[in-house]
Chimera marker file (.cmm) of the C-alpha trace (Angstrom):
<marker_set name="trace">
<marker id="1" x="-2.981" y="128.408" z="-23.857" r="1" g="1" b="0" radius="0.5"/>
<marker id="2" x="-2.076" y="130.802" z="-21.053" r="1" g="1" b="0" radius="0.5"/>
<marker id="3" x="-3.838" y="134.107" z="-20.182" r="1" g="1" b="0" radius="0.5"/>
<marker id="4" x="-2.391" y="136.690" z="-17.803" r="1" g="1" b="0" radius="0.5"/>
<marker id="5" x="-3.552" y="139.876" z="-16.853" r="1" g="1" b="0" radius="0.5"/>
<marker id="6" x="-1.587" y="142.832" z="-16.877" r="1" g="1" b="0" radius="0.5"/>
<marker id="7" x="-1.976" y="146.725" z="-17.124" r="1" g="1" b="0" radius="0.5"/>
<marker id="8" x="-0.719" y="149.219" z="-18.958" r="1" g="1" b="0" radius="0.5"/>
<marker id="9" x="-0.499" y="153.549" z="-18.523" r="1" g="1" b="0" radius="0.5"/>
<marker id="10" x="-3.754" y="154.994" z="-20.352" r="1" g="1" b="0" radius="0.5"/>
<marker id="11" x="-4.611" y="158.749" z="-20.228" r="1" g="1" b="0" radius="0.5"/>
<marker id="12" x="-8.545" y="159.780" z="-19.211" r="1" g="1" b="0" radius="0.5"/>
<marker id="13" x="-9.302" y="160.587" z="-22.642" r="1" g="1" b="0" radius="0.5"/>
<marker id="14" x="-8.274" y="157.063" z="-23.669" r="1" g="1" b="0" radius="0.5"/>
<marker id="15" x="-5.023" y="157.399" z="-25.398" r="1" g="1" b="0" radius="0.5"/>
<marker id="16" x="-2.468" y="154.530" z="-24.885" r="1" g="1" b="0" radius="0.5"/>
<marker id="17" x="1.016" y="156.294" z="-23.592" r="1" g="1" b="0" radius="0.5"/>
<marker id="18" x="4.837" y="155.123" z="-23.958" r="1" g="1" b="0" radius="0.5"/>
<marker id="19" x="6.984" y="155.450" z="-20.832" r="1" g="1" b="0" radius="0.5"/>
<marker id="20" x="7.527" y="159.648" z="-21.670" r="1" g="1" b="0" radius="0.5"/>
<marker id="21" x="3.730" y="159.765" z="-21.833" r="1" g="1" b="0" radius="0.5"/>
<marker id="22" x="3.523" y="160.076" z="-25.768" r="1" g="1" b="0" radius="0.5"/>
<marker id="23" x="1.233" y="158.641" z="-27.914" r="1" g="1" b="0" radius="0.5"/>
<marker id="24" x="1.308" y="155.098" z="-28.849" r="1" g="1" b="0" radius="0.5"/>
<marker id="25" x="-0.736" y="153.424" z="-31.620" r="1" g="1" b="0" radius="0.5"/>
<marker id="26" x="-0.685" y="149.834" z="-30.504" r="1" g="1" b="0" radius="0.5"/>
<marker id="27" x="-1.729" y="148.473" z="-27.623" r="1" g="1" b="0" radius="0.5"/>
<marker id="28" x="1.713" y="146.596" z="-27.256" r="1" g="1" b="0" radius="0.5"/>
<marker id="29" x="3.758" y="149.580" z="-27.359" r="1" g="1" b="0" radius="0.5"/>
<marker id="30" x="2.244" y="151.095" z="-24.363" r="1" g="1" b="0" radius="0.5"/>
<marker id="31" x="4.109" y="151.031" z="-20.901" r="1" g="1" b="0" radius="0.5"/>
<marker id="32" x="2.920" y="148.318" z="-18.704" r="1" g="1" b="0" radius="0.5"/>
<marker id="33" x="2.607" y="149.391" z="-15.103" r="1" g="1" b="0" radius="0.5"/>
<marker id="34" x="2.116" y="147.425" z="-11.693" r="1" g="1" b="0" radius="0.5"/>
<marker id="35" x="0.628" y="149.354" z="-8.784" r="1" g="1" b="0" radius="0.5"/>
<marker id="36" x="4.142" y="150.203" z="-7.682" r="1" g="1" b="0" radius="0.5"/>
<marker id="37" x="5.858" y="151.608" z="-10.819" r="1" g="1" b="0" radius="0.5"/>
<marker id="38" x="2.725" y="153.247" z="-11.622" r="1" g="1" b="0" radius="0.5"/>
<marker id="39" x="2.495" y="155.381" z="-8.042" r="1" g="1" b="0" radius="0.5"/>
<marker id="40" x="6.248" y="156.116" z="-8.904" r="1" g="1" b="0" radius="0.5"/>
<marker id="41" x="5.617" y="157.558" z="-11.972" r="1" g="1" b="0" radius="0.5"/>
<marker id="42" x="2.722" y="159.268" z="-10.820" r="1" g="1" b="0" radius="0.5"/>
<marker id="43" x="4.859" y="160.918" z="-7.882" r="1" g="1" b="0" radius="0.5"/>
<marker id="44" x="8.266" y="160.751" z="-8.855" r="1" g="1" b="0" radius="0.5"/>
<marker id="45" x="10.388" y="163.462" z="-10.389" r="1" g="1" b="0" radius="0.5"/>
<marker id="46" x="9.375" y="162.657" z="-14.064" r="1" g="1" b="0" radius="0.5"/>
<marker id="47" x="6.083" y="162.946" z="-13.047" r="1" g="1" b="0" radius="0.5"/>
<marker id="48" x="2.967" y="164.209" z="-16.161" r="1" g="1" b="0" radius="0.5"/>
<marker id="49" x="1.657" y="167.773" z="-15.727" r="1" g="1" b="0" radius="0.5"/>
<marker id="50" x="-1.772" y="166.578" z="-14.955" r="1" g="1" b="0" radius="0.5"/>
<marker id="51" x="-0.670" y="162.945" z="-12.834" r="1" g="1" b="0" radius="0.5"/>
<marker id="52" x="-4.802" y="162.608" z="-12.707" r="1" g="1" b="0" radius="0.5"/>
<marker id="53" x="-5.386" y="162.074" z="-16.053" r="1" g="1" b="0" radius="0.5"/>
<marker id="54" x="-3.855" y="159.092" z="-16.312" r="1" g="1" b="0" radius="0.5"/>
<marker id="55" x="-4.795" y="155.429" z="-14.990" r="1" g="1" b="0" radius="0.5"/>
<marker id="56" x="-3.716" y="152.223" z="-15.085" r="1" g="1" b="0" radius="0.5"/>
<marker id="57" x="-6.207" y="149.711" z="-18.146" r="1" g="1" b="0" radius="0.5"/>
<marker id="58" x="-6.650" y="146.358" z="-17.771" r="1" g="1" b="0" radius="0.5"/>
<marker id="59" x="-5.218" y="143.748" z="-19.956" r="1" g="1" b="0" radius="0.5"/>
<marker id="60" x="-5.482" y="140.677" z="-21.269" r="1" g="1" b="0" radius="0.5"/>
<marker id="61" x="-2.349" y="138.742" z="-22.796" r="1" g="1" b="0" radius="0.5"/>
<marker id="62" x="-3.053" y="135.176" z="-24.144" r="1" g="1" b="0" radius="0.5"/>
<marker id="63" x="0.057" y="132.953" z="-24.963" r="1" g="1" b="0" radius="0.5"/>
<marker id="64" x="-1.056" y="130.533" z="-27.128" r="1" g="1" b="0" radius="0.5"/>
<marker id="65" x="1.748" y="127.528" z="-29.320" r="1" g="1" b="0" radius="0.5"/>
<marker id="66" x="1.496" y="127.519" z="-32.779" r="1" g="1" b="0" radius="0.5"/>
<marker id="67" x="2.639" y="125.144" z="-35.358" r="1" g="1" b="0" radius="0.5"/>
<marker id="68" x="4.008" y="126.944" z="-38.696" r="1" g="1" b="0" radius="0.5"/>
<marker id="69" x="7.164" y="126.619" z="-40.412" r="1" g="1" b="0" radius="0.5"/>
<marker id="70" x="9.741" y="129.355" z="-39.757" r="1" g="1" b="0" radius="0.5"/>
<marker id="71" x="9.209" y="130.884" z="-42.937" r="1" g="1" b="0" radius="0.5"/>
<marker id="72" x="5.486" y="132.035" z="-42.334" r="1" g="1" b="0" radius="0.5"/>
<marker id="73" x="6.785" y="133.090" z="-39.255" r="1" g="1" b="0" radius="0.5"/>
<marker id="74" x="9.271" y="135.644" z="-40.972" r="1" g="1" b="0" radius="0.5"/>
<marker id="75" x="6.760" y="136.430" z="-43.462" r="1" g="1" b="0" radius="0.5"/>
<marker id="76" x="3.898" y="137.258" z="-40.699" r="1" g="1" b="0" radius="0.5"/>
<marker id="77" x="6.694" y="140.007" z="-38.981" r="1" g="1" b="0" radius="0.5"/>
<marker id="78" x="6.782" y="141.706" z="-42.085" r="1" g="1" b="0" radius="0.5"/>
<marker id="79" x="3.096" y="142.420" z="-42.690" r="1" g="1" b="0" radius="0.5"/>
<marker id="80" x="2.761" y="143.410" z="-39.158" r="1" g="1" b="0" radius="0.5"/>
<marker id="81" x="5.939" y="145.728" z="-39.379" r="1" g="1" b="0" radius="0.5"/>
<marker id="82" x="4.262" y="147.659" z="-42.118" r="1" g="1" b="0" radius="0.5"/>
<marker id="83" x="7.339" y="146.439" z="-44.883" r="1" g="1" b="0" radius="0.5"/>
<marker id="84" x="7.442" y="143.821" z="-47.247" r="1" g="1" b="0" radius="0.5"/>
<link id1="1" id2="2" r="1" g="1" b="0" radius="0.2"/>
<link id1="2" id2="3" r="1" g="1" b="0" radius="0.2"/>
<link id1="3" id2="4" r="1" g="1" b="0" radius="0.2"/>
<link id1="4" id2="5" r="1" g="1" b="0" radius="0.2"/>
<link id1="5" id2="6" r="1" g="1" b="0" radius="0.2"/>
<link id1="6" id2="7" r="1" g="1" b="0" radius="0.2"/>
<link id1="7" id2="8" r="1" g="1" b="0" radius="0.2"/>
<link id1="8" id2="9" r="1" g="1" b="0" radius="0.2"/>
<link id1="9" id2="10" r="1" g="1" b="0" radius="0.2"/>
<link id1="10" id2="11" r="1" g="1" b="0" radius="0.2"/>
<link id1="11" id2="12" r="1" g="1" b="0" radius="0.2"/>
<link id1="12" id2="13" r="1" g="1" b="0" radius="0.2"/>
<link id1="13" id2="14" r="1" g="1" b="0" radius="0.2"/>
<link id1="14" id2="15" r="1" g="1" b="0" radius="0.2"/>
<link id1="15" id2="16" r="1" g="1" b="0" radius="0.2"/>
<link id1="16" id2="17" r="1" g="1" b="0" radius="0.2"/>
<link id1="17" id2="18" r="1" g="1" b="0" radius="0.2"/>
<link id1="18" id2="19" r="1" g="1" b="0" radius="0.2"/>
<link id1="19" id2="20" r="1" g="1" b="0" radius="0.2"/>
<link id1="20" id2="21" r="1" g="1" b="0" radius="0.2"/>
<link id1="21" id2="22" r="1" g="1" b="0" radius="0.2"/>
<link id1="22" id2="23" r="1" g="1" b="0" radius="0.2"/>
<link id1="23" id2="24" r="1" g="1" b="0" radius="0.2"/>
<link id1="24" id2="25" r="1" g="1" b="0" radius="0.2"/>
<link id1="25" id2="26" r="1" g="1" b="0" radius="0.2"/>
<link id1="26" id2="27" r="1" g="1" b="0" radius="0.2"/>
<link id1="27" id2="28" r="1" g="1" b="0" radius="0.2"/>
<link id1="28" id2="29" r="1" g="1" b="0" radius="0.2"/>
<link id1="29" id2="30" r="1" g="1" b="0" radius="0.2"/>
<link id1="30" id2="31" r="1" g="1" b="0" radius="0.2"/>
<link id1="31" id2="32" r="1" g="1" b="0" radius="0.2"/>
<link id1="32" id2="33" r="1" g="1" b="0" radius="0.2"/>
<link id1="33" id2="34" r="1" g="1" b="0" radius="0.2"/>
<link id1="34" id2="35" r="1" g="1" b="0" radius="0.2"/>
<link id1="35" id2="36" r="1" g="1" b="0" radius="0.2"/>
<link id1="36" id2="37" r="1" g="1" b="0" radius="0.2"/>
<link id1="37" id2="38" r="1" g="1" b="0" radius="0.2"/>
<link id1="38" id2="39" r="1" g="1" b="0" radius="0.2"/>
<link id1="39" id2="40" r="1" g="1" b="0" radius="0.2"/>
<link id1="40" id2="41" r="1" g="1" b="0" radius="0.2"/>
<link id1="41" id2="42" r="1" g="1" b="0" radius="0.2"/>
<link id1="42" id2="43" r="1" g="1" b="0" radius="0.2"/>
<link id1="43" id2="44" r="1" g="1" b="0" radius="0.2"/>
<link id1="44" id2="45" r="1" g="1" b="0" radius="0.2"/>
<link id1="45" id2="46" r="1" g="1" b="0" radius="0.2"/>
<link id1="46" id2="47" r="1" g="1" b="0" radius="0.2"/>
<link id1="47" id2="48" r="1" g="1" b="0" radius="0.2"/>
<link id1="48" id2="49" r="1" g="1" b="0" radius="0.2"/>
<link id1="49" id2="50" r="1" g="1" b="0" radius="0.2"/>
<link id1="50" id2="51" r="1" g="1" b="0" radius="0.2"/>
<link id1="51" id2="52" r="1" g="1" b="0" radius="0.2"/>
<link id1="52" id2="53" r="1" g="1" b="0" radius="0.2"/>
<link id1="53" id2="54" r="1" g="1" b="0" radius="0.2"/>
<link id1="54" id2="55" r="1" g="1" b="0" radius="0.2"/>
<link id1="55" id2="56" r="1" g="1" b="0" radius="0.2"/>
<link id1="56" id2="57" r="1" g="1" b="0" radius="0.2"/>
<link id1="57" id2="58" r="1" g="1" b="0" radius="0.2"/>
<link id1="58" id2="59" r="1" g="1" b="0" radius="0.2"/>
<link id1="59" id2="60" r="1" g="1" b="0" radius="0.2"/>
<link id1="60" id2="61" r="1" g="1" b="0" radius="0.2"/>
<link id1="61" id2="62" r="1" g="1" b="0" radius="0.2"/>
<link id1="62" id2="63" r="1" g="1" b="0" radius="0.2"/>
<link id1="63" id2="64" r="1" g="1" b="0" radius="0.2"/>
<link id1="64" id2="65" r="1" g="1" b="0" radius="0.2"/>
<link id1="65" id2="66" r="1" g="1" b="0" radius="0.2"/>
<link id1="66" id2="67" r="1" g="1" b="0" radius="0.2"/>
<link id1="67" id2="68" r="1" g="1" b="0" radius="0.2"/>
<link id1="68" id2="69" r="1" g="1" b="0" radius="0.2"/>
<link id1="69" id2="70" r="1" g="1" b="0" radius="0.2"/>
<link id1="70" id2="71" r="1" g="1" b="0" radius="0.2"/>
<link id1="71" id2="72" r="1" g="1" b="0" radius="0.2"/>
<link id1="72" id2="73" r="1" g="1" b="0" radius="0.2"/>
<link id1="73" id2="74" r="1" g="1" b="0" radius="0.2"/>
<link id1="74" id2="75" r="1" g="1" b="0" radius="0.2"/>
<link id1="75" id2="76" r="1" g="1" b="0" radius="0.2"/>
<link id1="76" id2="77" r="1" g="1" b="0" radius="0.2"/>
<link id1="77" id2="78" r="1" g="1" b="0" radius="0.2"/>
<link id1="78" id2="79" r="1" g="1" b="0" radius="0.2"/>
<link id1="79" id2="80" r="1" g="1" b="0" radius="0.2"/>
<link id1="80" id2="81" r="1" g="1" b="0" radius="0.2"/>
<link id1="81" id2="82" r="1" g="1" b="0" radius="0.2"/>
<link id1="82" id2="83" r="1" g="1" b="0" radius="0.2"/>
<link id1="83" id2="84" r="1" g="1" b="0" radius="0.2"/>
</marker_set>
């Protein structure tokens, strides 16, 4: 097992963003940052309205091996995916 720490763009009032700022639902589907990209985003010319309402939230990732057959693999994607 592996763990690594990471962080992604988070708004004040605790709403995950995308790379455009929107909304995300998971966790996964937000934009991770470093110190650098986030400053650039928070400066740059695509900069939010309101660059102080957003911050950069902790992480933690943890890789971990598992043994399953490929099937239950396939099967897990589609539950997670919403179909099937």
């Amino acid at each position: 097992m592996e763990v690594v720490y990471k962080h992604v763009l988070k708004r004040k009032d605790g709403t995950l963003v995308n790379l455009h700022y929107e909304p995300v639902k998971s966790i996964s589907k937000a934009q991770r940052v470093d110190e650098e990209l986030f400053k650039t985003l928070m400066n740059g010319h695509y900069k939010p309205h309101n660059p102080d309402d957003f911050y950069m939230q902790p992480i933690r990732i943890t890789y971990e091996e598992v043994t399953v057959d490929v099937q239950q693999i396939g099967d897990d994607r589609k539950d997670s995916n919403g179909s099937g």
